[in-house]
Structures are given as C-alpha cells and as structure tokens.
C-alpha positions as CSV (number, residue, x, y, z in Angstrom):
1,X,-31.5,-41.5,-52.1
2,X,-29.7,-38.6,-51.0
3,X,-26.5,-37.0,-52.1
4,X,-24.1,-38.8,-50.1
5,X,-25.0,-41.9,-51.0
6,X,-25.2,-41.0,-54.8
7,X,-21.5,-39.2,-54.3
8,X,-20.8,-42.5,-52.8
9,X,-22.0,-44.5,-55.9
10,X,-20.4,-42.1,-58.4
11,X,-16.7,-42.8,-56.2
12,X,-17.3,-46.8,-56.7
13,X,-18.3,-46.7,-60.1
14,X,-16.0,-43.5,-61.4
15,X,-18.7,-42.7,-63.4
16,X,-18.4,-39.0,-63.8
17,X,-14.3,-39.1,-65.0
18,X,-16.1,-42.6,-67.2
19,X,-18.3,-40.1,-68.3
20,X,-16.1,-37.4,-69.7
21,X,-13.3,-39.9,-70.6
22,X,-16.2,-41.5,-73.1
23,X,-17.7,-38.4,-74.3
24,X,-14.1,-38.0,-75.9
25,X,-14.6,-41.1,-77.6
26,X,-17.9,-40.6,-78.7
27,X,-17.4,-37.3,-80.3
28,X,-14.4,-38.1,-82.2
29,X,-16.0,-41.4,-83.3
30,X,-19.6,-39.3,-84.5
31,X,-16.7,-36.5,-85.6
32,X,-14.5,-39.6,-87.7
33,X,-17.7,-41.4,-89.1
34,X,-20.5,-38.6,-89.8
35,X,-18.2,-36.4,-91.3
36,X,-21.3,-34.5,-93.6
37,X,-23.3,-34.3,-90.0
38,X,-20.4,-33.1,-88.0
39,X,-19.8,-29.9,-90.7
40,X,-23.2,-29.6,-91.2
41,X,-23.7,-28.9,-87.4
42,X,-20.6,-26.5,-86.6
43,X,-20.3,-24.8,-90.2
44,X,-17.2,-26.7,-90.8
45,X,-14.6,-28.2,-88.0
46,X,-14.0,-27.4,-84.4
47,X,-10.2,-27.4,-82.8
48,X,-10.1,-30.2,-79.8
49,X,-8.3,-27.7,-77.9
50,X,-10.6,-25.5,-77.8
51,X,-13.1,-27.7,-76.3
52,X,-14.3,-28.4,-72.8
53,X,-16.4,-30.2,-70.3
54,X,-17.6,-29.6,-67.5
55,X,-19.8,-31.4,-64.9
56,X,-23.4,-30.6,-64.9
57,X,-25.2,-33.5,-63.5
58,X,-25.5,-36.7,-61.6
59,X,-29.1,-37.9,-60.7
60,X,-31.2,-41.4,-60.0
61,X,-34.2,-42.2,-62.4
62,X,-36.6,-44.2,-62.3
63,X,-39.5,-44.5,-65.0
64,X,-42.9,-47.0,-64.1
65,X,-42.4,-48.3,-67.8
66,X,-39.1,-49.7,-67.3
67,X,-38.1,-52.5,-64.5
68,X,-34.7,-50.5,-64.1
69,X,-33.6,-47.8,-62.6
70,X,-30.2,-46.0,-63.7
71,X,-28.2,-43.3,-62.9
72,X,-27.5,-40.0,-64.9
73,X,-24.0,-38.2,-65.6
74,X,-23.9,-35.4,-67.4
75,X,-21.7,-33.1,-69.2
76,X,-21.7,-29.7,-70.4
77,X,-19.8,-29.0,-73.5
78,X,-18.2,-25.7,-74.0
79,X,-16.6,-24.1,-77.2
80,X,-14.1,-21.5,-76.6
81,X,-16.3,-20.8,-73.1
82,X,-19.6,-20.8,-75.4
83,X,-22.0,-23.8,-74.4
84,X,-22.7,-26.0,-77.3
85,X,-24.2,-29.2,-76.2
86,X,-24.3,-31.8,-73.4
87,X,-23.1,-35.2,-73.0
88,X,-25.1,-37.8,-70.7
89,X,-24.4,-41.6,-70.1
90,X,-27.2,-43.6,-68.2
91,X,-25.3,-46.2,-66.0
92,X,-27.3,-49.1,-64.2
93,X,-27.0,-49.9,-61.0
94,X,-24.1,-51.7,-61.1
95,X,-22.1,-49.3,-62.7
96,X,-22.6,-50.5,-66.4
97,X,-23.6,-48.3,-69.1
98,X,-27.1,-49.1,-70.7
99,X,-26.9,-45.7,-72.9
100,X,-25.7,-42.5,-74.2
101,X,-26.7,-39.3,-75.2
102,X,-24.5,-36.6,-77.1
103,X,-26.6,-33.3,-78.1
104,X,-25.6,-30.4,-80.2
105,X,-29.1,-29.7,-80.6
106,X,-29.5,-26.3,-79.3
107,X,-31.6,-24.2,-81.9
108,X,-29.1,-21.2,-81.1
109,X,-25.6,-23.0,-81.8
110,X,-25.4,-21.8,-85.2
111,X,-25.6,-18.3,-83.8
112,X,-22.7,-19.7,-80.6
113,X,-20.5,-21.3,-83.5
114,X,-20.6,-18.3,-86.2
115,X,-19.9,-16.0,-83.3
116,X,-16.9,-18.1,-81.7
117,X,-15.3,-18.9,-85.4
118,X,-15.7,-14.7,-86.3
119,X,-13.7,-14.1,-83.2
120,X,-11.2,-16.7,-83.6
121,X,-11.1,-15.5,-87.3
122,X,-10.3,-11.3,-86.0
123,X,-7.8,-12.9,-83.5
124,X,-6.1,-14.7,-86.0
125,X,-5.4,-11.6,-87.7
126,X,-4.8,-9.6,-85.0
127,X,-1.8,-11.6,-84.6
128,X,-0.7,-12.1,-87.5
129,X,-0.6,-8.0,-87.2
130,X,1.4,-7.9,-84.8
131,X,-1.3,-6.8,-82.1
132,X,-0.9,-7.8,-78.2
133,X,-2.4,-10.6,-77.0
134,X,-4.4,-8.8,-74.2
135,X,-6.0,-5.9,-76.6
136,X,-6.8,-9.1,-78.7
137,X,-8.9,-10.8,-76.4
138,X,-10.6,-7.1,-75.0
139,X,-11.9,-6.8,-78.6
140,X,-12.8,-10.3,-79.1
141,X,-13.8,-11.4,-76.1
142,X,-11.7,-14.7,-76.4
143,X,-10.0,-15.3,-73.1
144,X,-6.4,-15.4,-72.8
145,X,-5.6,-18.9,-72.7
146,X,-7.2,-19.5,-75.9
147,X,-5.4,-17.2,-77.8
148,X,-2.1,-18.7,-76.5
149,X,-3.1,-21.5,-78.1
150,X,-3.8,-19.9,-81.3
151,X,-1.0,-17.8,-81.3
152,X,1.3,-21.3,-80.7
153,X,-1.1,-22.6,-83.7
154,X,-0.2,-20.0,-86.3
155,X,3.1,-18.9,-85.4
C-alpha cells in the first residue's frame, strides 16, 4: 500500500483526529477510575494543560496469526514538551476500532516527570517573587507558553 492511498484511508475514516479525540477519553477515564495507578505513575497529578499530542504514526499490519489486517494511529504524548508516553488505536479496515493502546511505560519517566514537576515547582516561585517571565523560563527551561499558563493559574 503506499502512502497516498493510506492518507487516503486516514481522510475517509478520520482516524488520526479519532485518534487523539479518544486518547482524551481514554486518559481521563484510566486518570478517573485508577486513581492509585495514575499517582503511582506520575508521582502525583499532571495539569491537562500542560499536555500534548502529537502525530507519530499511521501504518498497515498485517500478522499470519490473525485473518485481519488493521491500521495503526499513533500518538505521542508530551508533558510540558517532555515525551511521556504514546497513544495507539488499531482500526480495521473499515474504519472501526478493534483496540487500544495507552503507554506510560517508559523506564525513564520518573526521571521526565520529577524533572518537569521541579521546574514547574522553581517557576512557581519565581513568580510568586516577582521574577519576569522570560528569565523564568532561561533558568527553567519551561517554554514561554507554559508559564503563561501558570502564571494565569496562580495569580
């Protein structure tokens, strides 16, 4: 198959915006119901806002165990611009979902998360100091648009 007609399929089927428009509801459903797992795996709670997704990839399968084939999309997930899992749905054919995947399973998130939350911790009080919003994110590394948020957040 080449790419044009899997583009093609992805257009009929919306997959990709079905994609990230379910990842949504899938998080905040695992977040809502596994609340002990959902701590446990960021060292307490993450802000929506500060999450993002982005596309990563969209690709046919086809095992010899299985009489279908399907059709990956999948998502990065980013945490303040720090990567911190993917989010894949496997479509059939005609466009219905037979499965997904959400993955925080990265052995170095920990290290992502304590990082991110340390910054967003120094920026927080950076602020409350009175300190500019561009020296904040030079010394933090949080990018601008973040810290607008938090600045809206805790003013």
């Amino acid at each position: 198959m080449n790419k044009e007609i899997l583009l093609e399929w992805d257009k009929q089927y919306n997959a990709m915006k079905r994609t990230k428009d379910q990842y949504w509801k899938t998080y905040r459903k695992w977040r809502d119901e596994n609340k002990d797992d959902y701590h446990n795996t960021f060292m307490g709670k993450l802000y929506d806002e500060y999450i993002t997704i982005q596309e990563r990839a969209i690709y046919l399968k086809y095992s010899f165990n299985t009489t279908e084939t399907v059709v990956f999309c999948s998502v990065n997930i980013f945490y303040v611009e720090e990567h911190i899992g993917t989010y894949d749905i496997e479509f059939f054919l005609n466009g219905e979902i037979a499965d997904d995947y959400l993955d925080f399973g990265d052995m170095l998130l920990k290290d992502r998360i304590t990082k991110v939350k340390h910054n967003l911790k120094v920026a927080r009080r950076a602020l409350k100091l009175g300190f500019e919003i561009s020296d904040i994110s030079k010394i933090t590394e949080v990018p601008l648009e973040y810290l607008e948020i938090l600045k809206k957040k805790y003013s």
